[in-house]
C-alpha beads as a LAMMPS data file, in Angstrom:
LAMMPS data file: protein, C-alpha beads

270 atoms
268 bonds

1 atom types
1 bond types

-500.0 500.0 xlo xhi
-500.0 500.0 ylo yhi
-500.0 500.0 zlo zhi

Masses

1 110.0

Atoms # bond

1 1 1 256.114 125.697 284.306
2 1 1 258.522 125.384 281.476
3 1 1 256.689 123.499 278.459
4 1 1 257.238 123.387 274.781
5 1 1 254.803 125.528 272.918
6 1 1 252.404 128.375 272.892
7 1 1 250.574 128.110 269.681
8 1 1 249.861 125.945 266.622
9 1 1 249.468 128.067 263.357
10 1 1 246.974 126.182 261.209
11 1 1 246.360 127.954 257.515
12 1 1 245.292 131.563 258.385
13 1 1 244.322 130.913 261.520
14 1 1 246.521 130.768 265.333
15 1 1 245.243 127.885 267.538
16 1 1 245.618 129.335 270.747
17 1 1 246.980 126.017 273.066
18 1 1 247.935 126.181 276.930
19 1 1 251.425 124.615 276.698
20 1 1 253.978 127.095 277.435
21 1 1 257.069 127.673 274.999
22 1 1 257.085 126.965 271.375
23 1 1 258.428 129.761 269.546
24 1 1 256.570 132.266 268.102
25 1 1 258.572 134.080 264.891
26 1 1 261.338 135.774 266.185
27 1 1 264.114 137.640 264.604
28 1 1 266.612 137.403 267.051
29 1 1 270.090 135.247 266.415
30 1 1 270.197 134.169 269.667
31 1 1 268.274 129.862 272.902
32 1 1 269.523 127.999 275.405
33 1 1 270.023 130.532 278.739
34 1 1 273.388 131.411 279.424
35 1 1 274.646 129.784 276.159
36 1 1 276.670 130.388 272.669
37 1 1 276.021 129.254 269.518
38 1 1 277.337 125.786 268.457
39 1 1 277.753 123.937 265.154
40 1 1 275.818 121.114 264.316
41 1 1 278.615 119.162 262.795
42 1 1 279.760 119.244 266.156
43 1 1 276.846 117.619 267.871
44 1 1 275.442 116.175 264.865
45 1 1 272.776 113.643 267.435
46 1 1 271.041 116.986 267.913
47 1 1 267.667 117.711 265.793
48 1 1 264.923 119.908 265.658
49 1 1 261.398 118.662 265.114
50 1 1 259.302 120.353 262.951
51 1 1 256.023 121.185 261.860
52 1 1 255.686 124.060 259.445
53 1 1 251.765 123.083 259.174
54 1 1 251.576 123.842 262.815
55 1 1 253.810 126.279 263.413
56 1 1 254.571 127.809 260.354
57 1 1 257.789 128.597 258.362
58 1 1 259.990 131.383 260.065
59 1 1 261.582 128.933 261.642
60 1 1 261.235 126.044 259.808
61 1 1 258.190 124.920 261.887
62 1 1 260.793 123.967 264.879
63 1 1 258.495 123.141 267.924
64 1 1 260.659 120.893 270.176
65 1 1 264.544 119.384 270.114
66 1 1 265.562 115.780 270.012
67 1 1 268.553 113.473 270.210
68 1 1 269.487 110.932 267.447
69 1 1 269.874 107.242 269.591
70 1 1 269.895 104.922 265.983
71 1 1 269.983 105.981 262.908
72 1 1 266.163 106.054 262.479
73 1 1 265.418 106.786 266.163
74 1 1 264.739 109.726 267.848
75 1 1 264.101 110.328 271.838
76 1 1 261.838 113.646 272.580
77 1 1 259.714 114.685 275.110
78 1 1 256.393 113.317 275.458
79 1 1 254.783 116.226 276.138
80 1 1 256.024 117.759 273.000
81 1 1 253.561 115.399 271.151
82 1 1 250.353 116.067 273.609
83 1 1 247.248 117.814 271.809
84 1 1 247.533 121.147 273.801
85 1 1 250.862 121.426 272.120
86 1 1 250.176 120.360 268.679
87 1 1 246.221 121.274 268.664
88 1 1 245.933 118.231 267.229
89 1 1 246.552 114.505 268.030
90 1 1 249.755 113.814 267.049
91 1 1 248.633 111.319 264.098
92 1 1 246.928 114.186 262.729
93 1 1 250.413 116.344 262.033
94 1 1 250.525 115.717 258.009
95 1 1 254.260 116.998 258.042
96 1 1 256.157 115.901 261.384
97 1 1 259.532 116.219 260.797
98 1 1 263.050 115.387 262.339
99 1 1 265.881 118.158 260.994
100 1 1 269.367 116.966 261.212
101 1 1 272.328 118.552 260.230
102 1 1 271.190 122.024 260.547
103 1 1 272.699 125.028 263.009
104 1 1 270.490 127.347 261.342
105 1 1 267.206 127.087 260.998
106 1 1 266.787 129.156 257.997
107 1 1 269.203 127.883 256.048
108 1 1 268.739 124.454 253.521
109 1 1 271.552 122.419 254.762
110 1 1 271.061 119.336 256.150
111 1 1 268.322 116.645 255.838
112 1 1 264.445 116.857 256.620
113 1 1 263.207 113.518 257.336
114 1 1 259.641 112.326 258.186
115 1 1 258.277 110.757 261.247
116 1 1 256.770 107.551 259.657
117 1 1 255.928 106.525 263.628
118 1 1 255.578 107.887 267.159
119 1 1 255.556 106.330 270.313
120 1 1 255.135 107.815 273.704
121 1 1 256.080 106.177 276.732
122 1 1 252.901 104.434 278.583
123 1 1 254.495 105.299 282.093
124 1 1 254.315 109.446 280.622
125 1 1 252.234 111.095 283.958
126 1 1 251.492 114.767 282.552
127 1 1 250.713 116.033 286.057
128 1 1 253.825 115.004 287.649
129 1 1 255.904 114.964 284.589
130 1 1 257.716 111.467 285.282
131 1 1 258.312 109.513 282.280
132 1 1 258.324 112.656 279.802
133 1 1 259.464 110.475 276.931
134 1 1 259.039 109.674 273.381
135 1 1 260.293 108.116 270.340
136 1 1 259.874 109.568 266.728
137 1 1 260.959 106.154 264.044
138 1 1 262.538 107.478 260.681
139 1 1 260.921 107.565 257.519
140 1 1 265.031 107.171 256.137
141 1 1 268.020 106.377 258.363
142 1 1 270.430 108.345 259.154
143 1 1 274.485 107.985 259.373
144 1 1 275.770 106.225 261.858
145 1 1 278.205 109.579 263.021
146 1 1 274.675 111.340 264.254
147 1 1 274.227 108.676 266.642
148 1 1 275.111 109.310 270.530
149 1 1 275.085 106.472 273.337
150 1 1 272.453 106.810 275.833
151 1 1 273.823 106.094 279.587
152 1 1 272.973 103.508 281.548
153 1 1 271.460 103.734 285.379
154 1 1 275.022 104.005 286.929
155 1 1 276.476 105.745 284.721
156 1 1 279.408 108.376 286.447
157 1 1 277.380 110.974 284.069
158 1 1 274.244 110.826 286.252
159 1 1 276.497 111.919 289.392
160 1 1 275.781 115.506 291.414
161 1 1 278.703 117.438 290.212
162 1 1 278.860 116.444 287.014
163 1 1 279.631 119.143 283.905
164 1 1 276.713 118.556 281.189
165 1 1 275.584 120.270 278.113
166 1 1 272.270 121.317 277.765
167 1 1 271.608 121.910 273.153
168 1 1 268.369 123.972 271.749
169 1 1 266.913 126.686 269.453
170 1 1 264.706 127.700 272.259
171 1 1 264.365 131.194 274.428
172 1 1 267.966 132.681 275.192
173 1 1 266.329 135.188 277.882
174 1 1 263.078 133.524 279.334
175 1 1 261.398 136.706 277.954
176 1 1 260.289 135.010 274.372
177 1 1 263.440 135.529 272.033
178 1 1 263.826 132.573 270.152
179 1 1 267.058 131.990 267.984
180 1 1 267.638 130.412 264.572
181 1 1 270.929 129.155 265.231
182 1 1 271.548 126.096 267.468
183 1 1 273.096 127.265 270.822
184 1 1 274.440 125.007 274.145
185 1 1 275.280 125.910 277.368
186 1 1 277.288 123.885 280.077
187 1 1 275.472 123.128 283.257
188 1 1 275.603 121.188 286.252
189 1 1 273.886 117.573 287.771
190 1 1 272.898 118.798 291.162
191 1 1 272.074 116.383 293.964
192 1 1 268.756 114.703 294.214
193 1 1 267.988 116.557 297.245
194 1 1 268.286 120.044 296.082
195 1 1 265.624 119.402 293.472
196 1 1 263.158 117.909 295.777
197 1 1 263.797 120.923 298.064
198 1 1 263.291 123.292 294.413
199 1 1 260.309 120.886 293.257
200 1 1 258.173 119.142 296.226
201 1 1 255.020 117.806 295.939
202 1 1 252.227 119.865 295.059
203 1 1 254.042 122.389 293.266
204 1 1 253.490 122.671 289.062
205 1 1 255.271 119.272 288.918
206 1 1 256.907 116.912 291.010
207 1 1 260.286 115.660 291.536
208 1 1 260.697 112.215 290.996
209 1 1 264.242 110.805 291.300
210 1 1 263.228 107.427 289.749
211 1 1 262.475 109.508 286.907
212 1 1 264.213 112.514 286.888
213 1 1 267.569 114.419 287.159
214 1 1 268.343 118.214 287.592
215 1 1 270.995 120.588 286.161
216 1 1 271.801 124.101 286.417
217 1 1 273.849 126.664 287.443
218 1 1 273.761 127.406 291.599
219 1 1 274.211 131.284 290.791
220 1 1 271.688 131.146 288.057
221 1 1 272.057 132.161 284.540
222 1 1 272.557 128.906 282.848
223 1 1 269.505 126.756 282.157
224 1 1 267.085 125.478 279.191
225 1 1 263.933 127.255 278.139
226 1 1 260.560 127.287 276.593
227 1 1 261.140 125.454 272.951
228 1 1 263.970 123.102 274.138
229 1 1 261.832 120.726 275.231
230 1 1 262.744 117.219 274.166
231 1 1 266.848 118.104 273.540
232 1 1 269.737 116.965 274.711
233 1 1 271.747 116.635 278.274
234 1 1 275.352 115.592 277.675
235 1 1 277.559 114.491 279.730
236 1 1 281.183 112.602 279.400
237 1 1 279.864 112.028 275.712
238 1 1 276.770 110.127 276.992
239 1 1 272.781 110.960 276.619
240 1 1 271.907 111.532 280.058
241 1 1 268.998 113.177 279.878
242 1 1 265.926 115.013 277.759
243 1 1 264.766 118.555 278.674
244 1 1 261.511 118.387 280.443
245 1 1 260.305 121.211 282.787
246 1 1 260.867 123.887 285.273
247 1 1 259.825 126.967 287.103
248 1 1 261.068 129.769 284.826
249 1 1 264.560 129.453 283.482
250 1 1 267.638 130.517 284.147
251 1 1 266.617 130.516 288.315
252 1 1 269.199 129.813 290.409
253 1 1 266.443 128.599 292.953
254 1 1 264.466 126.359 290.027
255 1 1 267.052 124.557 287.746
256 1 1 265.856 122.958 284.462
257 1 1 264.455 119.162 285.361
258 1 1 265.261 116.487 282.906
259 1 1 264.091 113.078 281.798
260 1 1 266.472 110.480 283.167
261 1 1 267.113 108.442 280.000
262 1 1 268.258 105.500 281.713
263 1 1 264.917 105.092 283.500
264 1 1 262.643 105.279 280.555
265 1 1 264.755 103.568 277.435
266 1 1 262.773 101.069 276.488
267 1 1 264.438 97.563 275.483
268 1 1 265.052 97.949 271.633
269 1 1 265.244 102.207 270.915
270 1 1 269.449 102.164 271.529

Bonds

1 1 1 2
2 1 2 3
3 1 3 4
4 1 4 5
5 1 5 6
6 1 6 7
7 1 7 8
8 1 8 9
9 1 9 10
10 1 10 11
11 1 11 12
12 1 12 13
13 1 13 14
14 1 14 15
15 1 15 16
16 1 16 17
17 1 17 18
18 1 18 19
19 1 19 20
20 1 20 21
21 1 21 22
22 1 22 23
23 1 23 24
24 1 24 25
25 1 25 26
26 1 26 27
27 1 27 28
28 1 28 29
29 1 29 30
30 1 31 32
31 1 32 33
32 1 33 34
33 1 34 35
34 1 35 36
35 1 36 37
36 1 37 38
37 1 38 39
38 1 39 40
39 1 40 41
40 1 41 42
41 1 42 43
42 1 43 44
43 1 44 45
44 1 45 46
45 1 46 47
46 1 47 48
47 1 48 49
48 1 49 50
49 1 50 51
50 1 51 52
51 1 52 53
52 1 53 54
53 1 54 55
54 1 55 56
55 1 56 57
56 1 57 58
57 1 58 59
58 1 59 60
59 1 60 61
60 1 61 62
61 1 62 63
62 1 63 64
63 1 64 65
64 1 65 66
65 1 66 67
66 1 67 68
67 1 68 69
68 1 69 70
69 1 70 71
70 1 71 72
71 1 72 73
72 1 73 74
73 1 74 75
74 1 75 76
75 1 76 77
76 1 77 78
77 1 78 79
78 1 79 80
79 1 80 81
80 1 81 82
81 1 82 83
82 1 83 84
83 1 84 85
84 1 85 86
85 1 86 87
86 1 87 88
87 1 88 89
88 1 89 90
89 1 90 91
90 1 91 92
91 1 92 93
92 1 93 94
93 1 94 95
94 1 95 96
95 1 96 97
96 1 97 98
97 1 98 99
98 1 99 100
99 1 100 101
100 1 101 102
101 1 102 103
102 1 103 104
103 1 104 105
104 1 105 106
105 1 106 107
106 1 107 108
107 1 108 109
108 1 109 110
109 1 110 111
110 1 111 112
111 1 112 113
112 1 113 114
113 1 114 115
114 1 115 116
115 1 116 117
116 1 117 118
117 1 118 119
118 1 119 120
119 1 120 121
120 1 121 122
121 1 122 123
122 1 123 124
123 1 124 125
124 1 125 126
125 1 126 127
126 1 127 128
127 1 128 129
128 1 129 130
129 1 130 131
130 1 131 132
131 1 132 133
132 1 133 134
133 1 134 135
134 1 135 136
135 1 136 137
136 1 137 138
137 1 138 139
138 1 139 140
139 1 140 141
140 1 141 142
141 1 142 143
142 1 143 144
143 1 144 145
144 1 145 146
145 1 146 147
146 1 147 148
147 1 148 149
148 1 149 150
149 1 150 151
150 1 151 152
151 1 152 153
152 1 153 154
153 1 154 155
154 1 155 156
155 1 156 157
156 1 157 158
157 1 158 159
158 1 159 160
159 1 160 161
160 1 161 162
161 1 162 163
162 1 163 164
163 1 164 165
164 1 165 166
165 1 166 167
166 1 167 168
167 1 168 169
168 1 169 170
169 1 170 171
170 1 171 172
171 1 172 173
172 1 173 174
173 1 174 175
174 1 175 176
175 1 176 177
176 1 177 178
177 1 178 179
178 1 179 180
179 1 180 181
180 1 181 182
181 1 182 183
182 1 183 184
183 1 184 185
184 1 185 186
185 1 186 187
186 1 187 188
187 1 188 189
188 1 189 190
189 1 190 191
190 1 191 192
191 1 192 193
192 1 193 194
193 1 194 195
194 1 195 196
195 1 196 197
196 1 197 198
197 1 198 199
198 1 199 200
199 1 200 201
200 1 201 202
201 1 202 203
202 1 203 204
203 1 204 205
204 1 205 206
205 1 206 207
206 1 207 208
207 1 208 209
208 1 209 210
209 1 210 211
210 1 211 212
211 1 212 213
212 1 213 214
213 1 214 215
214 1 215 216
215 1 216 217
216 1 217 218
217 1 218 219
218 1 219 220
219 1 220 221
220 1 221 222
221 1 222 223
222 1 223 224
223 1 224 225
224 1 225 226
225 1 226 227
226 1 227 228
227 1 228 229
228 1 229 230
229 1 230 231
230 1 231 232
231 1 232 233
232 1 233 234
233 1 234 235
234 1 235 236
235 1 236 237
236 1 237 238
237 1 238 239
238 1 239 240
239 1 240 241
240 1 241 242
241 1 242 243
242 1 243 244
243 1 244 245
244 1 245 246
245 1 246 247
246 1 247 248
247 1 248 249
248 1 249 250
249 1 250 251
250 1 251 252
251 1 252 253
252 1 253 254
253 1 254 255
254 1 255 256
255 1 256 257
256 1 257 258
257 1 258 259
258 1 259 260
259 1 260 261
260 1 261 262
261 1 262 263
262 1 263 264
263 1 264 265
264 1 265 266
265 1 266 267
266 1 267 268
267 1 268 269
268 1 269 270
């Protein structure tokens, strides 16, 4: 199952967690499945969180993605902030960070901003993964340009069919190499049907259309991976969704399952 991190670097020592994909250091230029790199000052709602403390500095301490919904709110995943991923309890983290305004992660554009408050969504079930949804606050806003509309239930985004864009600095091959640069690839809402048929009860997680959308390619090959957890789905200029789970990446048989952001905004965080 597709999750956001494999280990926590504290000091010296590796904290060995179960989550799967954070990225370990990698020199490779290259995230997303099936995707090219893309500038930041073109999707500037797109952020990394960080934690060098946890995950050390090669890449800035990137664990996770999110999407900029106010100018001092941030949507993630939920599981991104669970203690197998971080090692710790989330209040614990002494340097949570949002980075916006940065393609690359090891360069010193851009802004680093604190988390001055987290909040995870009560209805978050970790074995079914329904409701896989946070909210980081700001320490410091920022401009009103990084900000991208989250779509209602209704919205013509949400429909099978639909184009999308899936953003990260996670795994561009499923086989651990992680990128530095931001990267995007363009996939497709499938019907709610195919991902109950891909994702049924009793499998690693559950499909939930309440919950829940999908989005891939149906030959395979485009799809988000281990440390894009928490980033954007785009589509028709609207938030439609947050990158949750999945069996493998890149599948055509298992495409990438996302947080339905209509279903678990919270009155207040748009």
């Amino acid at each position: 199952m597709r999750r956001c991190i494999t280990r926590a670097v504290t000091g010296a020592a590796a904290l060995v967690v179960t989550a799967l994909g954070a990225p370990p250091p990698a020199a490779a230029d290259e995230v997303v499945i099936g995707g090219q790199k893309v500038q930041i000052s073109d999707s500037p709602w797109v952020v990394a969180l960080s934690s060098r403390d946890r995950f050390g500095g090669t890449r800035a301490g990137q664990f996770c993605g999110g999407a900029v919904i106010s100018p001092t709110t941030v949507l993630t995943a939920a599981h991104c902030l669970r203690h197998d991923v971080l090692g710790v309890d989330v209040s614990q983290v002494r340097d949570l960070k949002v980075i916006a305004g940065r393609t690359e992660l090891r360069s010193s554009v851009g802004q680093e901003i604190p988390v001055s408050a987290t909040w995870v969504n009560p209805g978050y079930d970790a074995g079914t993964n329904a409701g896989d949804m946070a909210v980081l606050t700001l320490a410091t806003p920022l401009p009103a340009s990084y900000v991208i509309a989250t779509a209602p239930a209704g919205d013509a985004g949400y429909t099978a069919g639909t184009r999308a864009t899936v953003y990260g600095w996670g795994d561009t091959t499923g086989g651990g190499r992680y990128p530095t640069a931001l990267r995007a690839a363009a996939v497709t809402v499938l019907p709610d049907a195919a991902c109950e048929r891909a994702y049924p009860p009793n499998s690693d997680g559950t499909y939930e259309a309440s919950t829940m959308l999908c989005a891939g390619d149906p030959r395979g090959g485009h799809d988000a991976c281990q440390g894009d957890s928490g980033g954007p789905l785009v589509a028709q200029g609207r938030l439609i969704g947050l990158v949750s789970w999945g069996n493998g990446c890149g599948r055509a048989d298992s495409p990438g399952v996302y947080t339905r952001v209509s279903a678990v905004t919270r009155p207040g965080t748009a």
